[in-house]
Z-matrix of the N, CA and C atoms (Angstrom, degrees):
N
C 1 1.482
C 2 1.523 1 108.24
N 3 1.303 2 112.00 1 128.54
C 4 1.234 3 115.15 2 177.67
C 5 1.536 4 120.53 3 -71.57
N 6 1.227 5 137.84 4 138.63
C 7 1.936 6 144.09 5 172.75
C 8 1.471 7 76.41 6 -60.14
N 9 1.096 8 174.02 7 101.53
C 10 1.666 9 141.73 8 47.90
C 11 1.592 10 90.26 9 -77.74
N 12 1.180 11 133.31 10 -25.92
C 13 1.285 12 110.56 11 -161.42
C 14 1.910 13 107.85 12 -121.44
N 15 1.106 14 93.77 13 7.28
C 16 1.586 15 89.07 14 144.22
C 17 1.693 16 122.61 15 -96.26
N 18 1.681 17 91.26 16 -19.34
C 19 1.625 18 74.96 17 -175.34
C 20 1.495 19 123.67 18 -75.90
N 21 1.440 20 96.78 19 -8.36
C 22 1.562 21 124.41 20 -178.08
C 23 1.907 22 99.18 21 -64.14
N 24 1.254 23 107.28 22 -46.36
C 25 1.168 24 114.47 23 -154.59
C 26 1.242 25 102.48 24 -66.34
N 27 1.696 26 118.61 25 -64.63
C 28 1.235 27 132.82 26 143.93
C 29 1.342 28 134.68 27 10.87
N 30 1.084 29 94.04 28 -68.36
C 31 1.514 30 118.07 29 -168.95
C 32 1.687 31 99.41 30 -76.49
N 33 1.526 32 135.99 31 -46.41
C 34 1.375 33 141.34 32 165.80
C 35 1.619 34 104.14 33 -44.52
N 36 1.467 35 108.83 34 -54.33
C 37 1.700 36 109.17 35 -161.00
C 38 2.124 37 86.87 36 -58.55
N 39 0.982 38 105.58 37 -60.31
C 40 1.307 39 97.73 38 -165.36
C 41 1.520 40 123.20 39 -38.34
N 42 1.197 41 104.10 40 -44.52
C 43 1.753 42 129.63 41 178.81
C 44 1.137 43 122.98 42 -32.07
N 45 1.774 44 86.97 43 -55.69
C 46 1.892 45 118.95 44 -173.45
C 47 1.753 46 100.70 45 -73.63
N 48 1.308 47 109.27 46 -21.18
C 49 1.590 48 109.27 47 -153.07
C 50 2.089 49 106.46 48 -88.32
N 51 1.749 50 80.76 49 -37.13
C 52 1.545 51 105.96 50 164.44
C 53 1.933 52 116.65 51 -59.86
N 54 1.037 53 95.34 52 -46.91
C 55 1.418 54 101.46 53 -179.63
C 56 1.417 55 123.65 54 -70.15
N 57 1.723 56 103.84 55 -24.85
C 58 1.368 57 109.94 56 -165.26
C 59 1.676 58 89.91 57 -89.98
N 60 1.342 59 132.50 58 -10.50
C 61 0.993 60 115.98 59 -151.78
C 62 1.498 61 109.98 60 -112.30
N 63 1.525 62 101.40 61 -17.17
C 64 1.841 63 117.12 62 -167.76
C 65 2.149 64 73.92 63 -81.26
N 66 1.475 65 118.66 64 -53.37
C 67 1.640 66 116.90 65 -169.93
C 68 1.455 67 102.28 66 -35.69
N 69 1.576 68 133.64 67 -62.92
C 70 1.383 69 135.87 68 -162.22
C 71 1.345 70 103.26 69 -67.94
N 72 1.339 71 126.01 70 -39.38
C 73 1.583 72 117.32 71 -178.48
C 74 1.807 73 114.52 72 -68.38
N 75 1.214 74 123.74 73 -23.94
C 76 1.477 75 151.68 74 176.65
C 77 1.586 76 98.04 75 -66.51
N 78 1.589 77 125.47 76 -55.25
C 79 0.977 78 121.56 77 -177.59
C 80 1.730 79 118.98 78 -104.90
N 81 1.229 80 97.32 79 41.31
C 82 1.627 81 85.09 80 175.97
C 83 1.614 82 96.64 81 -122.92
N 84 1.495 83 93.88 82 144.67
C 85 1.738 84 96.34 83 -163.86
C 86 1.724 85 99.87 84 -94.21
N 87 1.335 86 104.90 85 152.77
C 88 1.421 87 132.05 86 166.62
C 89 1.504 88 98.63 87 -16.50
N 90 0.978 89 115.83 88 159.76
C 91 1.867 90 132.86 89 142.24
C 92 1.325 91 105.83 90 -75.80
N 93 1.553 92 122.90 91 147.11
C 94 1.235 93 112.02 92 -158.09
C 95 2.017 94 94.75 93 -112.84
N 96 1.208 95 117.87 94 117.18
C 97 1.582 96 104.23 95 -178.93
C 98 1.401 97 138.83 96 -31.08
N 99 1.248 98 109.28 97 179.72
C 100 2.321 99 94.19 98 -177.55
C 101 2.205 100 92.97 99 -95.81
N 102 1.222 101 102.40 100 130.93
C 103 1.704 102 111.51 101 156.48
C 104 1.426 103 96.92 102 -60.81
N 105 1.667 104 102.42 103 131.07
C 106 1.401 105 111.13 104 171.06
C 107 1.827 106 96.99 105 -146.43
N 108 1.751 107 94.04 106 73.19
C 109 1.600 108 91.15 107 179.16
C 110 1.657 109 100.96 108 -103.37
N 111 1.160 110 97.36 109 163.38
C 112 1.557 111 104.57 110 177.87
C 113 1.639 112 106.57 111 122.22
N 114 1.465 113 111.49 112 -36.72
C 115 1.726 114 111.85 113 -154.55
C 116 1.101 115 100.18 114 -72.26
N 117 1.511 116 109.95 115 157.32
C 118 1.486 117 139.87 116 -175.20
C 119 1.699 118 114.87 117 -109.76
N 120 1.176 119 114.97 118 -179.11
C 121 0.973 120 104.43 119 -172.69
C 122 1.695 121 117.94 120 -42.91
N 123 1.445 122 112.75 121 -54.75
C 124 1.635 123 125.88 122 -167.02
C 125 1.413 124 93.70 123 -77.23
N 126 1.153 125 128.59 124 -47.35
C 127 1.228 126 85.54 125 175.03
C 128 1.897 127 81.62 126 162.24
N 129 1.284 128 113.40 127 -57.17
C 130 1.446 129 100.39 128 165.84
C 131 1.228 130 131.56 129 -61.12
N 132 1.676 131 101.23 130 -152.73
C 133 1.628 132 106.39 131 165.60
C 134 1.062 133 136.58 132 -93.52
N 135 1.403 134 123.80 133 -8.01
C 136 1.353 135 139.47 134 176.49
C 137 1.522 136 126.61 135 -62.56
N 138 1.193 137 113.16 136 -154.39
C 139 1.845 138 116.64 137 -172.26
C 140 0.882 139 112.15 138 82.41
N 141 1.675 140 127.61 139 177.20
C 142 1.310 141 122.56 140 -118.46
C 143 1.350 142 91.98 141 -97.35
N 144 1.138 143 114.43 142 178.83
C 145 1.889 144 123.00 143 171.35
C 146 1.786 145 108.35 144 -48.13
N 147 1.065 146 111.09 145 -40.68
C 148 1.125 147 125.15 146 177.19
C 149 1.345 148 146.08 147 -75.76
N 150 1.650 149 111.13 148 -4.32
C 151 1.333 150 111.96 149 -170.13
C 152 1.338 151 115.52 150 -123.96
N 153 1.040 152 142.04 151 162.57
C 154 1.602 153 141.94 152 -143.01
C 155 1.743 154 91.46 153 -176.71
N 156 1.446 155 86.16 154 121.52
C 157 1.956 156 109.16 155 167.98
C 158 1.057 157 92.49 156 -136.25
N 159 1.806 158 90.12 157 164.88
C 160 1.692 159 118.12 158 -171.89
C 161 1.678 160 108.52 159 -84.89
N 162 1.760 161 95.53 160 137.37
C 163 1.269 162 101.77 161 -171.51
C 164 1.426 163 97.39 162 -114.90
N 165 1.501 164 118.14 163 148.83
C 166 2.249 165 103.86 164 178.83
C 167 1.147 166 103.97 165 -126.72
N 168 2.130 167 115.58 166 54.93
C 169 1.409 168 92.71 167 151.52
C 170 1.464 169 114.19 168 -107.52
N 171 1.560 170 103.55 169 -142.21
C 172 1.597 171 95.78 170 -162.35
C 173 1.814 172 80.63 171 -107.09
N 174 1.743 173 94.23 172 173.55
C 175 1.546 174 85.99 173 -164.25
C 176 1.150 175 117.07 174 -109.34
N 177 1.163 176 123.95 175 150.56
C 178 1.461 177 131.08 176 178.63
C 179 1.414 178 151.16 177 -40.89
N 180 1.841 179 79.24 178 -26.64
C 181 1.438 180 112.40 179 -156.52
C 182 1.747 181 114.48 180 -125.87
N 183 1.319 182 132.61 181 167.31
C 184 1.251 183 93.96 182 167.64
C 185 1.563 184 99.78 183 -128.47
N 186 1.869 185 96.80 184 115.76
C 187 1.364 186 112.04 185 -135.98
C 188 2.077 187 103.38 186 -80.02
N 189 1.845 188 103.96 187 -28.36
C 190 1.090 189 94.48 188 176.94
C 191 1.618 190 134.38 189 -143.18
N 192 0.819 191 155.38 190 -155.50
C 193 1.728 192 149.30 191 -128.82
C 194 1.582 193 101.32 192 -134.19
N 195 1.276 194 129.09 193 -14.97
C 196 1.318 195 106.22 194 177.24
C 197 1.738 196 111.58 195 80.60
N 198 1.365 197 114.42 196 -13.64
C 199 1.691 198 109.21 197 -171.41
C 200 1.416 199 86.87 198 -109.58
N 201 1.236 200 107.34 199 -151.24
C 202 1.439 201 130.59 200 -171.66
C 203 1.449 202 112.56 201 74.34
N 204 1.735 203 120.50 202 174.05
C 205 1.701 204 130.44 203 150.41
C 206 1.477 205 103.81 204 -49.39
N 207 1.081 206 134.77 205 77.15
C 208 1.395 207 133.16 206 149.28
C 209 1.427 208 116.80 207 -17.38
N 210 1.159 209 115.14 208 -71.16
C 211 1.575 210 151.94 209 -174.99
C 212 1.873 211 93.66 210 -45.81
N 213 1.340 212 112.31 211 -33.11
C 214 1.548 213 103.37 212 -160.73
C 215 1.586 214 94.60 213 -135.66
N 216 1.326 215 113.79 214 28.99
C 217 1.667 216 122.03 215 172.02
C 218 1.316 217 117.09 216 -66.66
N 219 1.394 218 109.27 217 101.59
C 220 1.999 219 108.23 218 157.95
C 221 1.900 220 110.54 219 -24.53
N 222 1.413 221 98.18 220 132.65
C 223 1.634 222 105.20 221 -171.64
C 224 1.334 223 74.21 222 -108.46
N 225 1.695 224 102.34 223 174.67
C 226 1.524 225 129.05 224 177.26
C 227 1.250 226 106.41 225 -58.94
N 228 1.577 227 126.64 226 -29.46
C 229 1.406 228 128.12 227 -158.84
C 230 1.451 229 121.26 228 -110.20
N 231 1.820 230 101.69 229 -9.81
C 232 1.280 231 121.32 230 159.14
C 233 2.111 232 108.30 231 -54.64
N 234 1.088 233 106.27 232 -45.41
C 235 1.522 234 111.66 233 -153.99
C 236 1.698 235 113.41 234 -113.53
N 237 1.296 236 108.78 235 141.48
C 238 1.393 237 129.59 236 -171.26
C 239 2.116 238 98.81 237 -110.99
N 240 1.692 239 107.46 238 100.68
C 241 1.241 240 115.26 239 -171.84
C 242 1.754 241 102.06 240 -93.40
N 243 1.067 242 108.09 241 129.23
C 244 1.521 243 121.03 242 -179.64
C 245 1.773 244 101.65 243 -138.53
N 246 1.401 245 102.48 244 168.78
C 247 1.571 246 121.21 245 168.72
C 248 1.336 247 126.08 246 -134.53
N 249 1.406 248 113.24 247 145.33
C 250 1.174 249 144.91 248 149.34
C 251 1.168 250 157.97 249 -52.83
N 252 1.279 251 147.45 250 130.87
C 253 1.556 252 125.63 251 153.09
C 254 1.111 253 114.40 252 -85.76
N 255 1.403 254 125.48 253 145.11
C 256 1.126 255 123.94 254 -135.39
C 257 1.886 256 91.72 255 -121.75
N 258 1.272 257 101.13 256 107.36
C 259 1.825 258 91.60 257 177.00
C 260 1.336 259 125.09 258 -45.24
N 261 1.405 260 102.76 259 148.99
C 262 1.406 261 147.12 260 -161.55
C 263 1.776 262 115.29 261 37.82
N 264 1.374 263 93.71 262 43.30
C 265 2.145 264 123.03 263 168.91
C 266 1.676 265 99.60 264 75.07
N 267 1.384 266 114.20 265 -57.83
C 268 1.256 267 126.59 266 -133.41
C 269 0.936 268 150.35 267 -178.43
N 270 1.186 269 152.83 268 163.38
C 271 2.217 270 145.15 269 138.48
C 272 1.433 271 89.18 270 -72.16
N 273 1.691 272 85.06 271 147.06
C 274 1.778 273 124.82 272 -178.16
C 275 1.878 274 85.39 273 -53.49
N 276 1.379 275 92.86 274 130.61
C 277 1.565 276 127.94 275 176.17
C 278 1.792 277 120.79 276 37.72
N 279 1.545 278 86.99 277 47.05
C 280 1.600 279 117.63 278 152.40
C 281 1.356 280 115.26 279 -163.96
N 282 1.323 281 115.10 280 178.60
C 283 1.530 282 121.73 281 -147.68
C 284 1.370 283 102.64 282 -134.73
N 285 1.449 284 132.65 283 149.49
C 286 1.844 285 125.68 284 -178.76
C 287 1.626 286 100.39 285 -116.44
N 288 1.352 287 84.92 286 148.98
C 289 1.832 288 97.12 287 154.80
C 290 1.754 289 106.82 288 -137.40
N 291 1.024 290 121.28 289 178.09
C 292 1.310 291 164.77 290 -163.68
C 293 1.174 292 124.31 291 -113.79
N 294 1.532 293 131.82 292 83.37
C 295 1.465 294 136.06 293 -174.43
C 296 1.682 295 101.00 294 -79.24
N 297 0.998 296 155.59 295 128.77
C 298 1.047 297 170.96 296 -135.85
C 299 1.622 298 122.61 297 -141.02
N 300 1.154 299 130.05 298 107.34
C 301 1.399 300 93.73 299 -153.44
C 302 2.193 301 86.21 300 -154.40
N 303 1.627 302 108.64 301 93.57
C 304 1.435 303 123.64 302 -148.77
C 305 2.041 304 81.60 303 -100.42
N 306 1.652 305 99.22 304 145.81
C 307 1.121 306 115.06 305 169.60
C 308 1.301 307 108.29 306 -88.85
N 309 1.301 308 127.96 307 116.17
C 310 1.751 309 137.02 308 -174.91
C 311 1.673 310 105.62 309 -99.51
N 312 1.618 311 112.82 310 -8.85
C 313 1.490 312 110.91 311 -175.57
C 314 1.575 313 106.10 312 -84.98
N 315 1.621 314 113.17 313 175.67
C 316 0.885 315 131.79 314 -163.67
C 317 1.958 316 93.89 315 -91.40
N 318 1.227 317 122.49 316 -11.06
C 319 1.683 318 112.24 317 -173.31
C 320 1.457 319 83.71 318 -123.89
N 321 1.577 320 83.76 319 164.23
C 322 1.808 321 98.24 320 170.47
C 323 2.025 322 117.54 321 -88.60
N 324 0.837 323 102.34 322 133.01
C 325 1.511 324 109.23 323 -173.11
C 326 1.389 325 108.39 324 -93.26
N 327 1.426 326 124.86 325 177.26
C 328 1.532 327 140.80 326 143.85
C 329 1.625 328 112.91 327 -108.02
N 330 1.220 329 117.32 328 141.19
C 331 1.366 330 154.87 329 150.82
C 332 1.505 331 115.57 330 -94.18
N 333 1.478 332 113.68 331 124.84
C 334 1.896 333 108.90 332 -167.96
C 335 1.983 334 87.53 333 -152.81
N 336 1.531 335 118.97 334 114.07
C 337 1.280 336 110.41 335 163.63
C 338 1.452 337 118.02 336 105.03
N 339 1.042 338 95.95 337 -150.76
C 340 1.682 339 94.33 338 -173.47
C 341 1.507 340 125.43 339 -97.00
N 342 1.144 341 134.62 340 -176.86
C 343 1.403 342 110.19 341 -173.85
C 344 2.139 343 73.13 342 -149.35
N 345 1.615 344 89.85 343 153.47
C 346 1.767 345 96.96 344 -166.33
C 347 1.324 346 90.76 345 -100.51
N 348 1.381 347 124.08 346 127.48
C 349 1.602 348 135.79 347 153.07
C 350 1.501 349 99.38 348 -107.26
N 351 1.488 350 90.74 349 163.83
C 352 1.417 351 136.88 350 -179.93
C 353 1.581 352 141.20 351 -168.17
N 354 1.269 353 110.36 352 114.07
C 355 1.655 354 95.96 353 -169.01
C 356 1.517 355 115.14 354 -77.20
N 357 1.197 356 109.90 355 119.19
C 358 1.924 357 132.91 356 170.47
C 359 1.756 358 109.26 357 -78.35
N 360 1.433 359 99.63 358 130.41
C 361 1.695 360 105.30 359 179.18
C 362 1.194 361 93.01 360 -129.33
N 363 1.666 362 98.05 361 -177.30
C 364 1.559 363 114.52 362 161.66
C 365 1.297 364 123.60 363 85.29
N 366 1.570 365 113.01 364 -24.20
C 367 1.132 366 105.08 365 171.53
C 368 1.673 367 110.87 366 116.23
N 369 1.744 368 90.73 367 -21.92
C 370 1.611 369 103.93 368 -172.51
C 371 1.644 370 120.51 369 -115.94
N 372 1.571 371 112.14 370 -4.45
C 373 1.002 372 94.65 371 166.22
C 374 1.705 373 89.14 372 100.58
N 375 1.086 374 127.85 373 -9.72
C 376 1.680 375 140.30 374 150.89
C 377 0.929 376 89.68 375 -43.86
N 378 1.892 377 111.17 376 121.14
C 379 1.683 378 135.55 377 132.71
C 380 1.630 379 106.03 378 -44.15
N 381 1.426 380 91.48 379 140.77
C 382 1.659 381 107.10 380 160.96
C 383 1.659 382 103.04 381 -140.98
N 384 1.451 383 90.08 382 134.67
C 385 1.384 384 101.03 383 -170.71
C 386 1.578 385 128.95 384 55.15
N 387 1.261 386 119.70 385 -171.87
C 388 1.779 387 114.33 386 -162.26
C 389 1.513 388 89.00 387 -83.53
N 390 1.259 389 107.21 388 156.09
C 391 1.215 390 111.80 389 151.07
C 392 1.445 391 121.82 390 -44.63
N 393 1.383 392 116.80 391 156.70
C 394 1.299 393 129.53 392 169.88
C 395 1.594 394 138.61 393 -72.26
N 396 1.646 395 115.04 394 97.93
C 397 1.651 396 127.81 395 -168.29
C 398 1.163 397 135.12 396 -56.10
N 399 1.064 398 100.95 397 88.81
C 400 1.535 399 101.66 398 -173.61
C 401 1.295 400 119.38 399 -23.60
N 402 1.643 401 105.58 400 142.78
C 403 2.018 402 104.61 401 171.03
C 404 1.843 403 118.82 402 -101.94
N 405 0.969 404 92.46 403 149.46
C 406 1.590 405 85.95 404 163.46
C 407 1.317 406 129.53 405 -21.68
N 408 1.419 407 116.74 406 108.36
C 409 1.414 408 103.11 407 163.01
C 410 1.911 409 96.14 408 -168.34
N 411 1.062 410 116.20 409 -168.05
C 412 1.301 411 150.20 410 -152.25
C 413 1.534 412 112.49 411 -120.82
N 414 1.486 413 126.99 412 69.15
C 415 1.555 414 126.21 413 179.69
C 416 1.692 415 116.98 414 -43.16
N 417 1.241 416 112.16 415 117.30
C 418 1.533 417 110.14 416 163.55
C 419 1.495 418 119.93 417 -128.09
N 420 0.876 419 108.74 418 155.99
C 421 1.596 420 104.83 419 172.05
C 422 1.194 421 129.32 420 -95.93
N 423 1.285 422 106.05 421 129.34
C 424 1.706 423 131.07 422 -166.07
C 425 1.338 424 110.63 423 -89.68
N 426 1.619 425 130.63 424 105.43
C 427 1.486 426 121.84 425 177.80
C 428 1.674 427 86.84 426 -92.51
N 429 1.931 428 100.06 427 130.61
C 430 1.327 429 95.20 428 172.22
C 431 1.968 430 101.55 429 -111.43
N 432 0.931 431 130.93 430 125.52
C 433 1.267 432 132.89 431 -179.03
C 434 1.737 433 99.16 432 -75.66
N 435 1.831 434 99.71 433 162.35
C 436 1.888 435 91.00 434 -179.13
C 437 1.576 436 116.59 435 -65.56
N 438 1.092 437 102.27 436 154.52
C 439 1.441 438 104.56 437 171.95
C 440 2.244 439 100.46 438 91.55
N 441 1.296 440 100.81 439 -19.87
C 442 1.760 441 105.16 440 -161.51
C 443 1.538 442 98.28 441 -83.61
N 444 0.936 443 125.86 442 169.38
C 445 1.810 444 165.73 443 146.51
C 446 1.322 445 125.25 444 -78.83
N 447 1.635 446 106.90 445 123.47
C 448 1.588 447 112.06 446 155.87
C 449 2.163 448 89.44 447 -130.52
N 450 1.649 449 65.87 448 159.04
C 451 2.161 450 72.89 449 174.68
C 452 1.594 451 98.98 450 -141.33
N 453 1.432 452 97.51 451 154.26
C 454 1.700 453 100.63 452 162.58
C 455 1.613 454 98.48 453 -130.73
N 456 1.355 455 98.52 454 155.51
C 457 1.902 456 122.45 455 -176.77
C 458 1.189 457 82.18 456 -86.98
N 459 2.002 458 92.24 457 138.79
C 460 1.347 459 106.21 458 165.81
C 461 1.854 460 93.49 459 -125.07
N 462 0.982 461 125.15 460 159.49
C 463 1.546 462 140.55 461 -179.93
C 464 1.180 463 126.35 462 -133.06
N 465 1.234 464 137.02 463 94.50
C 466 1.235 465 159.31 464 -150.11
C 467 1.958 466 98.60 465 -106.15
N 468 1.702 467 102.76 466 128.40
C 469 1.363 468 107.63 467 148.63
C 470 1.390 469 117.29 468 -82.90
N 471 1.826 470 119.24 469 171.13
C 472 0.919 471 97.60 470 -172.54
C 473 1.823 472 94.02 471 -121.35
N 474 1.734 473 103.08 472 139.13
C 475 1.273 474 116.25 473 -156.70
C 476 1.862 475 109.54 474 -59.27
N 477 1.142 476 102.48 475 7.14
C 478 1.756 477 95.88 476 -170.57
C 479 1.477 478 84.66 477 -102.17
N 480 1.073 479 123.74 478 -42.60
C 481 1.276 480 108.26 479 -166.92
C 482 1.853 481 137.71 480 -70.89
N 483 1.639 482 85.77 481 16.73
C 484 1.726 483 125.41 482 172.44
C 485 1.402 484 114.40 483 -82.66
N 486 1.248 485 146.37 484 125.71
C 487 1.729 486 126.24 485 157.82
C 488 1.709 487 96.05 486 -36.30
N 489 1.186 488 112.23 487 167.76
C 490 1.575 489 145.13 488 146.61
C 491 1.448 490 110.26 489 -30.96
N 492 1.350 491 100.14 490 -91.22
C 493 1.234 492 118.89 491 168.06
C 494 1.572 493 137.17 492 -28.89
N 495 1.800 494 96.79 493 -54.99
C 496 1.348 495 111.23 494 173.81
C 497 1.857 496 113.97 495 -74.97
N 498 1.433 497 127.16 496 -25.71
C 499 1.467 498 140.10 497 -174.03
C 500 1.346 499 110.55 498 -98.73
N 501 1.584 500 118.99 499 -42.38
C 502 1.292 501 120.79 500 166.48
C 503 1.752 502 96.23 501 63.52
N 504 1.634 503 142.67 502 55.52
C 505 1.222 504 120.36 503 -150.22
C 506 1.570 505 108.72 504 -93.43
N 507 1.471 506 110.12 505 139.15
C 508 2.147 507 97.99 506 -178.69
C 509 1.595 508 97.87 507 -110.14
N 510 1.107 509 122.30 508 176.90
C 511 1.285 510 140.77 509 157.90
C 512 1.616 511 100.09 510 -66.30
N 513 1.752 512 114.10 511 140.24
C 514 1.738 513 116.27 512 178.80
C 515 1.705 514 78.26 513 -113.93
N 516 1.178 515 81.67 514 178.74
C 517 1.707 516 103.50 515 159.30
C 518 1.808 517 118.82 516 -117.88
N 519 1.689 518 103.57 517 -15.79
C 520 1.497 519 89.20 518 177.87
C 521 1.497 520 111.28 519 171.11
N 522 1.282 521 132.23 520 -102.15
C 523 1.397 522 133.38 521 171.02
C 524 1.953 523 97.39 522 -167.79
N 525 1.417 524 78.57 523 155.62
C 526 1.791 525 86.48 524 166.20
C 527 1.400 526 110.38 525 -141.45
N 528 1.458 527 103.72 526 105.88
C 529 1.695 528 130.01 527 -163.55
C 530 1.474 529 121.73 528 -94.32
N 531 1.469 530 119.17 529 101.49
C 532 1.469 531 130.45 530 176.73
C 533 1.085 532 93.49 531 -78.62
N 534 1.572 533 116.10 532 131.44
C 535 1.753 534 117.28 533 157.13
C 536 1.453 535 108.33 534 -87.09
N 537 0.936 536 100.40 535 148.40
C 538 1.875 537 115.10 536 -170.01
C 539 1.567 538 109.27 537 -50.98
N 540 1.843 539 98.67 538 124.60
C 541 1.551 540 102.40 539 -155.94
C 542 1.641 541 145.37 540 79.50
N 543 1.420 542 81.71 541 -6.48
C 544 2.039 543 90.38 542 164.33
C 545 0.822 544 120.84 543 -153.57
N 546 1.220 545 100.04 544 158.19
C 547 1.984 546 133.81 545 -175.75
C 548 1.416 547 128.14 546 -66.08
N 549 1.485 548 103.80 547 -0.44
C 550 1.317 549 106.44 548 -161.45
C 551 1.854 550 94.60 549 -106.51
N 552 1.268 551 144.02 550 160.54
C 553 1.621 552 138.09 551 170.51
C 554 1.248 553 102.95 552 -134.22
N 555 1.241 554 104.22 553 155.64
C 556 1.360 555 131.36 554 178.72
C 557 1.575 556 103.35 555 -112.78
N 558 1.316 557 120.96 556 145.87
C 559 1.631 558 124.81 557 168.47
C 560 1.575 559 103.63 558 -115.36
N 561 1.466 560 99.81 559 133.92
C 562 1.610 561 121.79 560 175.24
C 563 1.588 562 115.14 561 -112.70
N 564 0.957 563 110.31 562 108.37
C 565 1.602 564 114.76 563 -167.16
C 566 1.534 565 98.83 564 -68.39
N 567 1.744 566 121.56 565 132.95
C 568 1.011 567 106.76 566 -171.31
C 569 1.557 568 106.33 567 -155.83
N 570 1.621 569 125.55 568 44.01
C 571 1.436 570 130.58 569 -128.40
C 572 1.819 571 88.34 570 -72.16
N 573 1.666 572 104.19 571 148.68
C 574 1.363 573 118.37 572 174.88
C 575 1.871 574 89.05 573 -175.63
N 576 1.319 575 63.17 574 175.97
C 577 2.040 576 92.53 575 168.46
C 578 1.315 577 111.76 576 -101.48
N 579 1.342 578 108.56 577 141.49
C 580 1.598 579 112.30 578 -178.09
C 581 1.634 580 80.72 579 -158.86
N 582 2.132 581 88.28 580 167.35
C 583 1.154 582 105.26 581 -154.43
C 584 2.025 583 91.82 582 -98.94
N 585 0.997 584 109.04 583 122.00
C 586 1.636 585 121.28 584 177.88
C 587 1.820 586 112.31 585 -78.32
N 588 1.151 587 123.56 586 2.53
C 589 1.503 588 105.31 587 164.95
C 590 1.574 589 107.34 588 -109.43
N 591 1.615 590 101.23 589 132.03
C 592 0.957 591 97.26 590 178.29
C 593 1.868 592 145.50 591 -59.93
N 594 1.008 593 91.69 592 145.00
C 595 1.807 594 99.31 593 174.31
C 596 1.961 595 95.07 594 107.28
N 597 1.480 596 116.04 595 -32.30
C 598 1.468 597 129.56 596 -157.96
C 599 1.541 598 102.74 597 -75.97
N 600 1.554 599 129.54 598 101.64
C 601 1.586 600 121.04 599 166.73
C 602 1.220 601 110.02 600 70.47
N 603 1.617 602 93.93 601 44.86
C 604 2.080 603 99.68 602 164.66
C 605 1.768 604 111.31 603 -78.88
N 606 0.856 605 90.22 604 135.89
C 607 1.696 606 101.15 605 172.81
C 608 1.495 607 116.82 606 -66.88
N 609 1.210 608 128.48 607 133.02
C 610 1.405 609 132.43 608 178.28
C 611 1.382 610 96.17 609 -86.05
N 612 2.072 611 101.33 610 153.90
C 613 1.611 612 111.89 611 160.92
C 614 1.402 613 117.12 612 -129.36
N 615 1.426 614 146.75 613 156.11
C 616 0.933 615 138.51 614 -165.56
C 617 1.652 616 107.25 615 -112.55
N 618 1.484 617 121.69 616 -164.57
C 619 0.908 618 127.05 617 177.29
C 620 1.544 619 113.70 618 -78.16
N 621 1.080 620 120.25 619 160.42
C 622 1.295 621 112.16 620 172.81
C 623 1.674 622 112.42 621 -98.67
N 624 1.399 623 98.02 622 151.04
C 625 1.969 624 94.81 623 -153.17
C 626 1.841 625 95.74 624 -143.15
N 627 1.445 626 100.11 625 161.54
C 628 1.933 627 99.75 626 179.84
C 629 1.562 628 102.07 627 -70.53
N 630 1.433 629 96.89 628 151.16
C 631 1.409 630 124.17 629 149.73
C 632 1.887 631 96.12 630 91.61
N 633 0.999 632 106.75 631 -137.49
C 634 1.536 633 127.85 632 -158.76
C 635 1.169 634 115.04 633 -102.08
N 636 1.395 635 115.54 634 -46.90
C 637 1.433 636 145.79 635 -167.72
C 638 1.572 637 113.86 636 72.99
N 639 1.162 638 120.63 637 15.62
C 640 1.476 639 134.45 638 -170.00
C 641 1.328 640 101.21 639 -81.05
C-alpha cells in the first residue's frame, strides 16, 4: 500500500471515529435531579397541623379523573391545603379527616375527582406505604370561587388494631397532596402513626366536593 493511500485510509478511520463520537455525546441523557417532595417552608417536613407548601415532584398517585373544565382547573398554586376533623369521627373502628383545599387566587376555579395523598416521614419527604385508595363515590365538579372551599374525606384505620408484625407502625410527618390533575404537591403536616408495610392500613380518599364539609 502506498503512504498516499494510507494516509487516505487514515484520515477516513478518523472521520468515522469523530462522527461516532460527537453521535454518543448527542445521545446521552441529562442526569436526572434529586426529588425533594415533602418540604415545608424551612426546609423540612414539619410545621404546624395546618400548613402546606409546594413540593415539584412527580406524583405518586394518580391524583385526577381526566373530566372536569380543564380550561378553568384549580392549579397547585391556586390553593391553600389544610385539615380537619371530620364530623361525627368516622366508620366503626376508623377515624375521618377533612382535606381542605381553599382558593387563594384572584378567579374562581374548578376542582373535579380525586386528589392523591400519601403519608411522608423522616423528615425528608420519604413515602411510607402506598398511596392512599380511593373510596367509593361519585366525581362532581366543584366551582370554588376566591376566597371558597372544596374538601375530600380521608379515612384512616387505626394502627393498633394491626399485629406488630403485620403494621410494623413509624412515626409520619404528614401527607403529600396532589390536587386533582397535577403534578405539582403540597405537604400538610399531620404527625401520627401509620402502618409502614406496604398494602397494610392504607387510608382511603374521597372525592373532592363544595364547601368545608363542616
Amino acid at each position: 500500500m502506498t503512504s498516499k493511500n494510507l494516509g487516505r485510509l487514515l484520515l477516513g478511520a478518523a472521520t468515522v471515529s469523530l462522527i461516532t463520537a460527537v453521535a454518543a455525546c448527542g445521545n446521552q441523557a441529562s442526569p436526572a435531579g434529586p426529588v425533594t417532595g415533602g418540604a415545608s417552608v424551612n426546609g423540612s417536613a414539619g410545621g404546624s397541623s395546618d400548613s402546606a407548601t409546594t413540593a415539584t415532584d412527580s406524583p405518586v398517585a394518580d391524583a385526577g379523573s381526566g373530566s372536569g373544565s380543564s380550561g378553568n382547573r384549580c392549579h397547585t398554586g391556586d390553593l391553600a391545603v389544610t385539615r380537619q376533623t371530620a364530623p361525627g369521627g368516622g366508620a366503626a373502628g376508623s377515624y375521618g379527616e377533612l382535606l381542605v383545599l381553599r382558593n387563594t387566587s384572584s378567579r374562581s376555579c374548578t376542582l373535579f375527582g380525586y386528589p392523591g395523598v400519601s403519608f411522608v416521614g423522616g423528615g425528608s419527604g420519604q413515602q411510607v406505604n402506598d398511596p392512599f385508595v380511593r373510596d367509593v363515590g361519585t366525581p362532581m365538579e366543584a366551582t370554588v370561587a376566591p376566597g371558597g372551599t372544596a374538601h375530600a374525606l380521608l379515612l384512616f384505620g387505626h394502627p393498633e388494631a394491626f399485629s406488630t408484625g403485620s403494621c410494623q407502625p413509624v412515626q409520619v410527618d404528614g401527607y403529600r397532596v396532589y390536587p386533582p390533575d397535577e403534578t405539582t404537591a403540597v405537604f400538610v403536616a399531620a404527625p401520627q402513626q401509620a402502618c409502614s408495610v406496604k398494602g397494610v392500613g392504607v387510608p382511603r380518599v374521597g372525592v373532592v366536593q363544595p364547601g368545608t364539609g363542616a
